[in-house]
C-alpha positions as CSV (number, residue, x, y, z in Angstrom):
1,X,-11.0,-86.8,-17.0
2,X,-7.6,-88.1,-19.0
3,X,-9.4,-87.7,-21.8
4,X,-10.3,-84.4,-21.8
5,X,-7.1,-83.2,-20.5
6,X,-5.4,-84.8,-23.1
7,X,-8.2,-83.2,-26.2
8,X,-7.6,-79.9,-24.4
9,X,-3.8,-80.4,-24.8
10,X,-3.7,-81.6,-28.7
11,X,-6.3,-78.3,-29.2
12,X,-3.8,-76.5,-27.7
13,X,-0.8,-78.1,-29.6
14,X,-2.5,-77.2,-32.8
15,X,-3.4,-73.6,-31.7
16,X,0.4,-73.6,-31.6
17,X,1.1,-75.1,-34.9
18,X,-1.4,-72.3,-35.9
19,X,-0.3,-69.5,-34.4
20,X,3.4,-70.7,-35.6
21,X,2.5,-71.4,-39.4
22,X,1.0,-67.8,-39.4
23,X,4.3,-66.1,-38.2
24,X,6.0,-67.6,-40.3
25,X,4.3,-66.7,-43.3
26,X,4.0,-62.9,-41.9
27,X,7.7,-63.0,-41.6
28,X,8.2,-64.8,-45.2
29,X,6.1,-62.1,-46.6
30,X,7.6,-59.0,-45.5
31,X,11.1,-60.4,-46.3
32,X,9.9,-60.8,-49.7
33,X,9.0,-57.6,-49.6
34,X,12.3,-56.2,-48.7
35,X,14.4,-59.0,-51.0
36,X,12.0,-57.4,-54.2
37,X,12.6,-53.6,-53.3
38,X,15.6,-51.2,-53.3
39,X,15.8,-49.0,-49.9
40,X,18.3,-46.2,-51.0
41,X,18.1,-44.9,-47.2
42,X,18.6,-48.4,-45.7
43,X,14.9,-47.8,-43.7
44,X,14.4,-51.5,-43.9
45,X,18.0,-52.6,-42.7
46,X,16.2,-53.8,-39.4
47,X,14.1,-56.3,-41.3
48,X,16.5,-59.5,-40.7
49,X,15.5,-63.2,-40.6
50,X,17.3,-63.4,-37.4
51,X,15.0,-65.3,-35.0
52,X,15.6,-63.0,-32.3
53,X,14.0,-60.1,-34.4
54,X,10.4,-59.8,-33.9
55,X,8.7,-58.1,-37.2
56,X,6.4,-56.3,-35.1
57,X,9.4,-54.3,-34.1
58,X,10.6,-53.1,-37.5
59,X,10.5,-50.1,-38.8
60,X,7.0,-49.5,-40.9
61,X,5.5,-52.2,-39.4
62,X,2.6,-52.5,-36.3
63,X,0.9,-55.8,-35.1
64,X,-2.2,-56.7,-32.8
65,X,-1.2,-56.4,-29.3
66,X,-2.3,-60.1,-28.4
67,X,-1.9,-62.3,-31.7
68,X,1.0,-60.5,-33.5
69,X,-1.1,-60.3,-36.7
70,X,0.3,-57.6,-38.7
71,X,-1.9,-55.0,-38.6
72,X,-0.5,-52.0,-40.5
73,X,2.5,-51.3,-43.2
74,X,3.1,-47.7,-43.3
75,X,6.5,-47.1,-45.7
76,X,5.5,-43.5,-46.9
77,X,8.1,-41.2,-48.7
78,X,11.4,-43.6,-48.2
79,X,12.2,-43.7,-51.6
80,X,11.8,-47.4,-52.0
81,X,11.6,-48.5,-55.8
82,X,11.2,-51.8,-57.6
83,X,8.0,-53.6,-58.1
84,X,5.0,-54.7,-55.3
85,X,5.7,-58.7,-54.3
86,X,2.0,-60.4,-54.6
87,X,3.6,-62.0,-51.3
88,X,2.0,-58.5,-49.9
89,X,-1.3,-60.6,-50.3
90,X,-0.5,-63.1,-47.4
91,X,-0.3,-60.6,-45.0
92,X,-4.2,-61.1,-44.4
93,X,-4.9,-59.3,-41.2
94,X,-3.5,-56.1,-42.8
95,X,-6.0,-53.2,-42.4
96,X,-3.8,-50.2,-43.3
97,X,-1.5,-49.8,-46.1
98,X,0.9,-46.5,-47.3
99,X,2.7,-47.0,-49.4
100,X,2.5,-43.4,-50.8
101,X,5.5,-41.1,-52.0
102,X,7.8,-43.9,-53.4
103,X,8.9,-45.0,-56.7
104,X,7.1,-48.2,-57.1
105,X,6.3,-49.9,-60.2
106,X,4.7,-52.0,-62.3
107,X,0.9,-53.2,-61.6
108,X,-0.6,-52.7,-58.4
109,X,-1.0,-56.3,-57.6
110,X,-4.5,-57.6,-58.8
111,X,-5.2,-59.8,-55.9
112,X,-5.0,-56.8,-53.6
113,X,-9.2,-57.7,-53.1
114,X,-7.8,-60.5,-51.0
115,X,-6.6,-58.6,-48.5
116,X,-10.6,-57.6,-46.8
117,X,-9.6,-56.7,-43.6
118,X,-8.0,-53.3,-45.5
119,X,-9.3,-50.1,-44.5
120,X,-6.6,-47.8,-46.0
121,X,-5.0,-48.1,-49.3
122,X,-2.3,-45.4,-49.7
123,X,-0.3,-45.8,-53.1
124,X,-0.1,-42.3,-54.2
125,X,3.0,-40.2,-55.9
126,X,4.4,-43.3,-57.3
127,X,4.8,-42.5,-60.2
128,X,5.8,-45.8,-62.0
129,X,2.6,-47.5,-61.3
130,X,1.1,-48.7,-64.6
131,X,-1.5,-51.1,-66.1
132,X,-5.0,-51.4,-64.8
133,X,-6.4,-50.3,-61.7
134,X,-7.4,-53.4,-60.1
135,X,-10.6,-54.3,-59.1
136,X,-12.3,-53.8,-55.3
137,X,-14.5,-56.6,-55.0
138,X,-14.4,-57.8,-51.7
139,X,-12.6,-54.8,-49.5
140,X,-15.6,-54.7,-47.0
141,X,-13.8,-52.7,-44.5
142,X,-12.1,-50.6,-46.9
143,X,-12.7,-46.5,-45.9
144,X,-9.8,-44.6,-47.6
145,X,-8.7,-45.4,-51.2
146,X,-5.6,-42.9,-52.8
147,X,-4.0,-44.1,-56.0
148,X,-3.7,-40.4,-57.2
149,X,-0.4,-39.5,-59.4
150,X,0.4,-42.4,-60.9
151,X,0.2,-43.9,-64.5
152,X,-2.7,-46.3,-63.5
153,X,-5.2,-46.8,-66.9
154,X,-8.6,-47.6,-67.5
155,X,-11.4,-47.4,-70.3
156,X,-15.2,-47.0,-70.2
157,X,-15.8,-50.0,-69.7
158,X,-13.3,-50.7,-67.2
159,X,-14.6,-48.1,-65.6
160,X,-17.8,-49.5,-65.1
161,X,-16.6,-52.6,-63.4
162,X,-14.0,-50.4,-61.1
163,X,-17.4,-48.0,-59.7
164,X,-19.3,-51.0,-59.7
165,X,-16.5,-53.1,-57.3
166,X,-17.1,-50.4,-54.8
167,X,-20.9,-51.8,-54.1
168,X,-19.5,-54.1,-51.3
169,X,-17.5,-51.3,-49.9
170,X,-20.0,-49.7,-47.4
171,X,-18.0,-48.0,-45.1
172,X,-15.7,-46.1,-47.8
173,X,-15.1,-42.7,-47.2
174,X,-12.7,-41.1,-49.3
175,X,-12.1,-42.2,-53.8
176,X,-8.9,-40.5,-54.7
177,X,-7.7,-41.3,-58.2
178,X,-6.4,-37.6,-59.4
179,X,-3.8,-37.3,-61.9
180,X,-4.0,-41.1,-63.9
181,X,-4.6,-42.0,-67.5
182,X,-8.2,-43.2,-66.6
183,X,-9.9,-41.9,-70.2
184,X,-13.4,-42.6,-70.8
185,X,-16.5,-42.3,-69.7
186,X,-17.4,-41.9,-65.5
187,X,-19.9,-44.5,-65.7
188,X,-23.3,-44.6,-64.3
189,X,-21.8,-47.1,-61.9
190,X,-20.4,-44.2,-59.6
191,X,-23.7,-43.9,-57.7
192,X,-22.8,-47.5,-55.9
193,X,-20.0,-45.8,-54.2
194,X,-20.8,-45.7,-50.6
195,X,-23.6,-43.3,-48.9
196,X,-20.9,-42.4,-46.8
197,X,-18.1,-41.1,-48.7
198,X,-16.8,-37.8,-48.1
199,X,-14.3,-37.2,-50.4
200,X,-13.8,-37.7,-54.4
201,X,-11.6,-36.8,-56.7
202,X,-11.2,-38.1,-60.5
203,X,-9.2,-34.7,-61.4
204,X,-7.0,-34.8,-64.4
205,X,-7.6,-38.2,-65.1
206,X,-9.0,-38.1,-69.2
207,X,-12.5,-38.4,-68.5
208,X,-14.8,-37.3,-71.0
209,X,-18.2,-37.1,-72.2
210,X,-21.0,-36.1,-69.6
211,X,-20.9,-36.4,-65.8
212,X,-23.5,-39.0,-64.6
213,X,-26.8,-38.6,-62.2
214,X,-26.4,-40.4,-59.0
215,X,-24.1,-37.8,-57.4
216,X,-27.2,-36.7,-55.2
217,X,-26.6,-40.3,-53.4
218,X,-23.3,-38.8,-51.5
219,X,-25.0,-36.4,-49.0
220,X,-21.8,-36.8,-46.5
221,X,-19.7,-35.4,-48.8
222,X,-17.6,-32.3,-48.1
223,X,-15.4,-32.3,-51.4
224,X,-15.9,-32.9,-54.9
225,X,-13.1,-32.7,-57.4
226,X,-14.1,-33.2,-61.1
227,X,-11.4,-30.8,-62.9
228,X,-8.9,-31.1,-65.5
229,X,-11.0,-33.4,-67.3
230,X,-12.9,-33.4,-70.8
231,X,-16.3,-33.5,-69.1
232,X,-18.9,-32.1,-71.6
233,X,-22.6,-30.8,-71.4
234,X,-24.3,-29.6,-68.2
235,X,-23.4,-29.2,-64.4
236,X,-25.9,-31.8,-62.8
237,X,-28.8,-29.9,-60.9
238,X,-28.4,-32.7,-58.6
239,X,-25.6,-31.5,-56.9
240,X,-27.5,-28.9,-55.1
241,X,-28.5,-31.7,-53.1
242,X,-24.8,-32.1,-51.4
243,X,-25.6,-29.8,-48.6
244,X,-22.5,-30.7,-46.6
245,X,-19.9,-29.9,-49.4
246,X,-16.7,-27.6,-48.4
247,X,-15.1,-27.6,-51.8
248,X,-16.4,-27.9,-55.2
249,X,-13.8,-28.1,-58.1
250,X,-15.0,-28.8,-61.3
251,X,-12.6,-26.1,-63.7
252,X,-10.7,-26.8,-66.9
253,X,-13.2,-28.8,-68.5
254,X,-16.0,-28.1,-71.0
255,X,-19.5,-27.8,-69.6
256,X,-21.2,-25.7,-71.8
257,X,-24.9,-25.4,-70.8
258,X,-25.7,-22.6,-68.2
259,X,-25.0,-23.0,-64.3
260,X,-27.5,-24.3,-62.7
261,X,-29.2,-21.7,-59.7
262,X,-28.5,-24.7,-57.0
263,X,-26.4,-23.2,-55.0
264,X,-28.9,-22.1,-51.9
265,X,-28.4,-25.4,-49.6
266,X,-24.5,-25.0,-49.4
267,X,-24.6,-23.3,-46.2
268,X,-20.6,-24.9,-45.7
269,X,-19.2,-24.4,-48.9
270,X,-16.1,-22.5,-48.8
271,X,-14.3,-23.1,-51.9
272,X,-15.8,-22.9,-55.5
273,X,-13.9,-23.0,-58.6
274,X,-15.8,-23.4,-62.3
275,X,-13.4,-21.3,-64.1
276,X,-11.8,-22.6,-67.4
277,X,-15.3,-23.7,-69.1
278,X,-17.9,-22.7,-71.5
279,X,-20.3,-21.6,-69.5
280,X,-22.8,-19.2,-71.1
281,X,-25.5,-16.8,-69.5
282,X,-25.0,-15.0,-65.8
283,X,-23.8,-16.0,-62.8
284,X,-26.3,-17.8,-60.3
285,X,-27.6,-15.3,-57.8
286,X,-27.8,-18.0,-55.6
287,X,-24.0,-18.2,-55.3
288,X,-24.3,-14.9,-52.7
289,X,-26.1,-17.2,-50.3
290,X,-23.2,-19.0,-49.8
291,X,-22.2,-17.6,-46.5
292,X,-19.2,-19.5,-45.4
293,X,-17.5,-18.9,-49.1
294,X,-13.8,-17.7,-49.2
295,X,-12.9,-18.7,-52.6
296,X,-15.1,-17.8,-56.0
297,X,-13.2,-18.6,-59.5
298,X,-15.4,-18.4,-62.3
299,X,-12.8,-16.8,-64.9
300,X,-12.7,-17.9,-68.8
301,X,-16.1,-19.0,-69.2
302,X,-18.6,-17.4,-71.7
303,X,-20.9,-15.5,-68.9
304,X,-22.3,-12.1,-69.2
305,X,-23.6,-9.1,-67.5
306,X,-23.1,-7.8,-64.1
307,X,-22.3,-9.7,-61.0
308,X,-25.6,-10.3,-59.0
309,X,-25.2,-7.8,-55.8
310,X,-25.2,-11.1,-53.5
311,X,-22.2,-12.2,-54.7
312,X,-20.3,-8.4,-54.1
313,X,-20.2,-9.6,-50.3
314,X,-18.2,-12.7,-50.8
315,X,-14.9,-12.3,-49.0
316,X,-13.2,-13.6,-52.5
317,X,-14.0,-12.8,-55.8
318,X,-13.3,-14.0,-59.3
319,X,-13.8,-11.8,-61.9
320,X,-14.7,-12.6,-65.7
321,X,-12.8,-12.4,-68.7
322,X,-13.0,-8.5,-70.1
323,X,-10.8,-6.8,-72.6
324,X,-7.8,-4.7,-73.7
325,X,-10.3,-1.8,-73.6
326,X,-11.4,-2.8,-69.8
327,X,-8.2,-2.4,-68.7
328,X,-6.9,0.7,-70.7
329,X,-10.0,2.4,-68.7
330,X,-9.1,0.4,-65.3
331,X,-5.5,2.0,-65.3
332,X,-6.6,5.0,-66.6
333,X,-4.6,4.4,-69.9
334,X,-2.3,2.9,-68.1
335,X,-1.6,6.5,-66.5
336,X,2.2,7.3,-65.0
337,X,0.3,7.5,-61.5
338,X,-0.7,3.9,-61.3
339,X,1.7,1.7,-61.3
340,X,1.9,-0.5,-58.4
341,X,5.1,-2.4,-58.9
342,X,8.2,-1.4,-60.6
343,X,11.0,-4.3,-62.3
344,X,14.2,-3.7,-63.4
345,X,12.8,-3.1,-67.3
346,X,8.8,-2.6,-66.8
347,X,6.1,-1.6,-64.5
348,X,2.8,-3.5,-63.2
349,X,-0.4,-1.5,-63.2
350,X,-3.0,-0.9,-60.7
351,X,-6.6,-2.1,-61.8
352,X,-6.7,-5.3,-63.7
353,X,-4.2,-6.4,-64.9
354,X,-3.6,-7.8,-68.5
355,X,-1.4,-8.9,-71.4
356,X,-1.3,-11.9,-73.2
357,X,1.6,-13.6,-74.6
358,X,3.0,-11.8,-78.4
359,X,2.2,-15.4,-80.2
360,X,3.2,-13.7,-83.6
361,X,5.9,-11.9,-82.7
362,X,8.2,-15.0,-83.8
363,X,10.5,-13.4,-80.6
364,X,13.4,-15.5,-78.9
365,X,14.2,-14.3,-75.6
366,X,18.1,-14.9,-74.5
367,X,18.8,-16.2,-71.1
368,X,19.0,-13.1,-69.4
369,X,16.0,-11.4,-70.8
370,X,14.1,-14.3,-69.5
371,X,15.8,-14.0,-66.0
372,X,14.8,-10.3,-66.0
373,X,10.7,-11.2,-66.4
374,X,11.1,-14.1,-64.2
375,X,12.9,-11.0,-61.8
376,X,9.5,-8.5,-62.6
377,X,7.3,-11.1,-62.0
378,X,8.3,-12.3,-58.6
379,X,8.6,-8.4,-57.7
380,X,4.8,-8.6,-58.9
381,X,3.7,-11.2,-56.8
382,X,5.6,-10.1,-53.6
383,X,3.7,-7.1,-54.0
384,X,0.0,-8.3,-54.0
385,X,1.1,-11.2,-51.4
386,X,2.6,-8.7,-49.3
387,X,1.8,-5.0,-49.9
388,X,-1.7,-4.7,-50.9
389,X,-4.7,-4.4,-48.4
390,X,-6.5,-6.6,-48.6
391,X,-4.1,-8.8,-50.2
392,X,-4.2,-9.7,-53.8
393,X,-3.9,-14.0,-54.8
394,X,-3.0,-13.7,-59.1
395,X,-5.0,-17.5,-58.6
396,X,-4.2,-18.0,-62.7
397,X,-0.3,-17.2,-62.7
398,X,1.2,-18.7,-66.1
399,X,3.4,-17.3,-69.1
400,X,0.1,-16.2,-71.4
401,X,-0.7,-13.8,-68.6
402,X,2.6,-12.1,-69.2
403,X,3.4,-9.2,-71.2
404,X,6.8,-8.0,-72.7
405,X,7.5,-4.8,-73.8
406,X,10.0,-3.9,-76.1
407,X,12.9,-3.8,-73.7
408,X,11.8,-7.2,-72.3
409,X,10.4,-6.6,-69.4
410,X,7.4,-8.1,-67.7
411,X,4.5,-5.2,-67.5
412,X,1.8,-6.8,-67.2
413,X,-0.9,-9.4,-66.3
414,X,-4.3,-10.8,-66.7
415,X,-5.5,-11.7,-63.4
416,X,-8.6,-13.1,-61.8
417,X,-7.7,-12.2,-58.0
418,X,-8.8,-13.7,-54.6
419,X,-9.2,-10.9,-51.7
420,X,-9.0,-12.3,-48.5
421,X,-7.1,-13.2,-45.7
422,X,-8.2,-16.8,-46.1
423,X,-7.1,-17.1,-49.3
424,X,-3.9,-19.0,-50.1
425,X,-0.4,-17.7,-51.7
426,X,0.7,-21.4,-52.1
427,X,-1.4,-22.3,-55.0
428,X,0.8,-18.7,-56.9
429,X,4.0,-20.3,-55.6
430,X,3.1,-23.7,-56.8
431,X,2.6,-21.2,-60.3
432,X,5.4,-19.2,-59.9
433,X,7.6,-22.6,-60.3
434,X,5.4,-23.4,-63.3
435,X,6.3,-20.3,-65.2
436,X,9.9,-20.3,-64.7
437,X,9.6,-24.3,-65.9
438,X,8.3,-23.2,-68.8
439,X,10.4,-19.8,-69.7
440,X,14.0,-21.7,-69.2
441,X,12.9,-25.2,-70.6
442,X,11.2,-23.4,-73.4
443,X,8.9,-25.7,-73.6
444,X,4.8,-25.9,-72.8
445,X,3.1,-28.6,-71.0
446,X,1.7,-29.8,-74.3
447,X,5.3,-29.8,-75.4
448,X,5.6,-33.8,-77.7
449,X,8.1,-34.9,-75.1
450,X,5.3,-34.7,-72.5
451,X,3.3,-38.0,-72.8
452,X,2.5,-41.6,-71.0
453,X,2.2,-39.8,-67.8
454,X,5.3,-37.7,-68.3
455,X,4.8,-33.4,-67.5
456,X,7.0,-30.6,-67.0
457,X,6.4,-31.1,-63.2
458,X,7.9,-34.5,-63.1
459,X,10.7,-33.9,-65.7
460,X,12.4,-31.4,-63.7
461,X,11.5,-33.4,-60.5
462,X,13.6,-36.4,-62.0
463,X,16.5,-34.3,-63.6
464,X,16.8,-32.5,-60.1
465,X,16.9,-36.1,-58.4
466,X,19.6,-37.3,-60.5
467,X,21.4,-34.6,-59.7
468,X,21.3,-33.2,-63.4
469,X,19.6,-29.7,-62.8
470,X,21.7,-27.7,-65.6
471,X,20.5,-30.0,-68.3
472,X,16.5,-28.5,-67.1
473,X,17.2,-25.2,-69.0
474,X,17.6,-25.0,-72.8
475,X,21.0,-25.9,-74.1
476,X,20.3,-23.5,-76.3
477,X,19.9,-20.5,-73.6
478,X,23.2,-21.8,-72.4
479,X,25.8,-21.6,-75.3
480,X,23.9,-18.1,-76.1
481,X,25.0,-16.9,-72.1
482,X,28.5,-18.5,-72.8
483,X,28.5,-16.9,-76.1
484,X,27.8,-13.5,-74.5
485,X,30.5,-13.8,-72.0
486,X,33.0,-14.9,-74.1
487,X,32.1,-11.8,-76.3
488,X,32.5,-9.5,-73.5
């Protein structure tokens, strides 16, 4: 009887010494954490070593109700910067992790496969992330993955073993790795990726050559994002077979071989964009049987004849590129009677809508002739947001849709439209910003100075958080404004 009260009190000792030795390296690591980051808004000023603080009461941080195991470490959008302490790795009961909308960098620690209770790994919009994307081996429980918007790199190879990490991962459900220098080939490997996953996105991430069979695998999926890449050859028959997919984005690339007619089984497909390729012959009849589409872009491709009648009941259309001849008979030679929007220096026609940017014209426009388009254009686009019926969505708004005349006004535009209620004005906002980027910076997103990572998005994002917005416009727009007052 002594003998087991005393075993049952030593088992109990050392489920203390336990339970103590695993506290303490919580707490070690999440102090770490905070000694190797810089908190500009103070979010972490609660995280003291005091023994009367409790982590599972700071700020980001949430623990199992009975063990105080720390569960989850959600940190999103507070501005933190410096790099990721691998200390992050002791915390091994952690099964959510955000650190999205930061300004981490570095590597992503590579012995983040530690970590196998993880379910969500958040580390998007960092922005300074760089090196390798580290390898997924043993993230068994892993369901959400985001490292979109970062500088994270890869190769073909690389690639293989990344894809081919996510075999373990069973339960995954959502591969978001948008906007990264990945380059290469999207290997074979992808089909490993869980039978479950219902979201995927490699967009604008350097991939090249063609995209591989073994998409048919993912029949949960509801979105697949493949643009803003340099995929080549044909759009896989094979993804006929995703009959639950809601959005299919697979623009700015170059596919070249014909569309495939595989569009019958998306009876939930609501959003379709292809625009921006090579595509040759006509568009799918099989497009119209998509009942629950809102959004259709198939513009700058290399299709021909009419629209099949199916698709004329779509709610949203997009149209195909046509000429200066089109539109000279679509305004009626650009008649007095239909304009539909007037500027301060130009009108905007009724019909479609088209002029492409004078390329020879050798032209510099001065500050204010620039704020006078930017002025014409806006008046443009409140118009078709807020005036037409149905409503009008430009859905391609950038400067080589904008014409001049010779008073410097903006007159007109090439548009492929969206009609519909549904149909979003954000995405010509989100444009909108673009263009006047690009007309006071003078410069294009290929511009040299736009490389590792580095756009025209994010250079005026870090100019306007250090607060150095005048030096975003051309000096030289500047002195000639300065130069015009002083004159006057």
């Amino acid at each position: 009887m002594h003998i087991h009260l005393i075993l049952l009190l030593l088992s109990f000792q050392n489920h203390l010494r336990v339970e103590g030795s695993e506290t303490e390296t919580q707490r070690d690591a999440l102090l770490s954490f905070k000694s190797q980051v810089s908190d500009p808004k103070n979010s972490l000023s609660g995280w003291t070593a005091s023994a009367n603080s409790s982590y599972c009461t700071w700020f980001g941080v949430s623990c199992s109700r009975s063990k105080g195991r720390v569960e989850s470490l959600s940190l999103p959008g507070l501005s933190l910067f410096g790099k990721l302490p691998y200390q992050l790795t002791h915390l091994i009961f952690l099964n959510s992790l955000d650190l999205s909308n930061n300004k981490f960098e570095g590597q992503v620690p590579l012995h983040f496969s530690l970590l196998s209770c993880l379910e969500l790994i958040n580390l998007a919009t960092n922005n300074q992330f760089h090196g390798f994307i580290p390898l997924f081996t043993n993230m068994i429980n892993l369901t959400s993955l985001i490292l979109g918007n970062n500088y994270l790199s890869s190769t073909t190879t690389l690639n293989y073993q990344l894809f081919d990490s996510f075999r373990n991962s069973t339960q995954l459900k959502m591969l978001m790795t948008y906007s990264n220098q990945m380059a290469g080939q999207l290997p074979i490997s992808v089909a490993n990726i869980s039978r479950h996953l219902q979201h995927f996105c490699v967009a604008d991430t350097l991939l090249t050559d063609s995209i591989p069979q073994g998409m048919r695998n993912f029949r949960n999926l509801e979105s697949l994002s493949l643009e803003m890449n340099e995929f080549t050859g044909e759009m896989p028959l094979e993804i006929g077979d995703l009959r639950q997919l809601v959005q299919l984005s697979i623009y700015n690339n170059r596919l070249s071989e014909e569309i495939p007619d595989m569009f019958g089984n998306f009876t939930q497909l609501s959003f379709l964009r292809m625009g921006y390729n090579q595509f040759p012959g006509t568009i799918p009849a099989s497009i119209g049987q998509c009942k629950q589409l809102n959004f259709l872009h198939l513009g700058i491709n290399k299709l021909q004849g009419e629209t099949p009648n199916e698709n004329l009941s779509l709610s949203c259309r997009g149209f195909l590129k046509i000429s200066y001849l089109d539109i000279r008979v679509a305004t009626n030679n650009f008649a007095a009677e239909n304009p539909v929007a007037k500027g301060g220096s130009g009108n905007v026609y009724k019909g479609m809508w088209l002029h492409p940017e004078d390329e020879e014209s050798g032209s510099s426009l001065t500050l204010l002739e620039r704020l006078n388009i930017a002025v014409d254009v806006a008046s443009a686009m409140d118009y078709l947001h807020h005036d037409c019926d149905p409503r009008l969505v430009h859905c391609d708004l950038k400067p080589s849709k904008v014409l001049s005349d010779k008073t410097m006004g903006a007159w007109g535009f090439w548009i492929e439209y969206g009609l519909s209620d549904k149909t979003s004005t954000s995405e010509d906002v989100y444009s909108f910003g673009i263009l006047l980027l690009e007309m006071f910076t003078t410069k294009m997103p290929t511009d040299k100075m736009f490389k590792k990572g580095l756009n025209l998005n994010k250079f005026a994002s870090c100019m306007n958080e250090n607060n150095q917005v005048l030096h975003i416009a051309n000096p030289g727009l500047l002195k000639d404004c300065e130069y015009s007052s002083e004159s006057t």
